[in-house]
N, C-alpha and C positions, 0 to 999 in steps of 0.2 A: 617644376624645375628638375633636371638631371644634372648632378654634382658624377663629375670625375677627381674621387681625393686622390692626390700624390705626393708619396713621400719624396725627400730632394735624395739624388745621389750619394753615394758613399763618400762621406770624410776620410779626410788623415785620421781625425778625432776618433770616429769609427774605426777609424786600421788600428790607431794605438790602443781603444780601449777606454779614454777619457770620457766622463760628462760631460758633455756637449748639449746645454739647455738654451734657454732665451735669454741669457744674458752675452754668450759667444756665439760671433758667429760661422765662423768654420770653414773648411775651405773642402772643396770637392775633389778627389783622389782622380786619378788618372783613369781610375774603371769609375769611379763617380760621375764623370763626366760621360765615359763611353752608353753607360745607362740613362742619362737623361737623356743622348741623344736617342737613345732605343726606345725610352717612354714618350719622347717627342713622338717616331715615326708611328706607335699604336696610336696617338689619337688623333693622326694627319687626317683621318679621313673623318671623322667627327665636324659636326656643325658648332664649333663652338662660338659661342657669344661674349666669352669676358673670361680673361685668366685671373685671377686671385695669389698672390701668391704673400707669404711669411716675408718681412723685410729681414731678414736675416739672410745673409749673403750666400749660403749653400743652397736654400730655397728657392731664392730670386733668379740664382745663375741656373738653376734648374728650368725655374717656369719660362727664363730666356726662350732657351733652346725649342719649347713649345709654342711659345710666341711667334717667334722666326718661321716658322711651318703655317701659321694661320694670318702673321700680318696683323696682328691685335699688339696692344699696350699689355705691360704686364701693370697692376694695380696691385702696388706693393702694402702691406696693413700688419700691425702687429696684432690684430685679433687671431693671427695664423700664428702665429710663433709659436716656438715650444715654450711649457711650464717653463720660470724662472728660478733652475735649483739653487741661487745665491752662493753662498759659499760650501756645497759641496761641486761645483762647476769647477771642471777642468782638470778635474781627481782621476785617479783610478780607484777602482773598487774592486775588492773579488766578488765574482758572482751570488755568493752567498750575502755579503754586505752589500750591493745593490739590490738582492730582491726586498730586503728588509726596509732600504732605503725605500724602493718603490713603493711598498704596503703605505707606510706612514706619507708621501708626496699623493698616493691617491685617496689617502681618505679626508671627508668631508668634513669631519669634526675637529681635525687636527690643523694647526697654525705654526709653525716654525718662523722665528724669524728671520726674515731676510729673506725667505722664499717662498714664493707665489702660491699663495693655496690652491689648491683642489677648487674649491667653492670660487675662487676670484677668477680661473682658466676656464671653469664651467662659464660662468655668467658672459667673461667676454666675448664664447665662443656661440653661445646662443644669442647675444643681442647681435652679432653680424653673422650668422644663419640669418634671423628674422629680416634685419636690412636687405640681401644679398635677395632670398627670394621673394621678398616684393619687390626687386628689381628687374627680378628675371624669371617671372613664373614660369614661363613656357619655354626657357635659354636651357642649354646646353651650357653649364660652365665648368672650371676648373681650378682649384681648390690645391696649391703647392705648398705642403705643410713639414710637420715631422711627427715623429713617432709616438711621444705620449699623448699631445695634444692631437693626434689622426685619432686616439681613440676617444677624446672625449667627443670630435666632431661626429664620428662615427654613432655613438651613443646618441647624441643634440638628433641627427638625420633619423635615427632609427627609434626615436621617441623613448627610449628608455629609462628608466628611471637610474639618478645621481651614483648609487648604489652600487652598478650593475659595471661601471666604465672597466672595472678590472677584469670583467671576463671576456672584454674586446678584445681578441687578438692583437698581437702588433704589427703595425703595417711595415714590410720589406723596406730596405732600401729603393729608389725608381718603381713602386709598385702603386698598381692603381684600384681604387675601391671605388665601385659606381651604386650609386644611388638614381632612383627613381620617387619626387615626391609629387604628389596629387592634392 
């Protein structure tokens, strides 16, 4: 299977600065939009077999405008969604109180309540890998997600261990991450 991961377009949420997790779902800014149609036209020419995309409304309208180009169904799933930060969602934070925030949202050991562990965003995001490529072993597919949860998929594709998801990059706004699995 060859995974094309995409993050959705630029938010307001994104413009303002807010938490924007998987419990909101967000709307796509005016360059948010010009971007998906731009990660649309890179993978016009791709063989794709099945788009995937986050039920969360920034995502969805993302993996649209892909869809539109190849003529496929988009299959909407919350195994794509971003972590669920509960009640710190729709905050601002200064940069320094959200890296902090981030340490403690990606580690495994830790449980907050009211918001999605670490361990619970792993698990869902590896049992639909597993589904997803015995669907499509030899497909081209397409994977419209967001940004914390790009990295734990990223980690799931690149067999890494739980550990390790914090020193995944984070994936851009409209940006795309390809995988190759055998």
């Amino acid at each position: 299977m060859r995974v094309y991961l995409v993050r959705h377009g630029l938010t307001m949420e994104n413009i303002k600065g807010t938490t924007n997790g998987g419990g909101s779902h967000g709307t796509l800014s005016k360059k948010g939009i010009r971007q998906a149609k731009a990660v649309a036209q890179k993978l016009k020419s791709k063989k794709i077999a099945a788009i995937y995309s986050s039920d969360l409304q920034r995502a969805m309208d993302t993996a649209r405008y892909i869809a539109n180009l190849h003529n496929l169904p988009v299959h909407h799933t919350k195994s794509l969604r971003e972590m669920n930060y509960g009640p710190f969602e729709g905050h601002k934070f200064t940069p320094k109180a959200w890296r902090t925030l981030k340490t403690v949202f990606y580690d495994p050991k830790i449980k907050i309540k009211g918001v999605e562990s670490f361990n619970e965003a792993h698990s869902r995001v590896h049992r639909f890998i597993a589904t997803v490529s015995r669907q499509h072993k030899n497909d081209e597919v397409v994977f419209v997600s967001h940004s914390g949860i790009s990295r734990i998929i990223t980690a799931t594709l690149r067999e890494m261990p739980i550990e390790k998801v914090r020193k995944v990059p984070r994936l851009g706004n409209a940006r795309i991450r390809y995988f190759r699995l055998d």
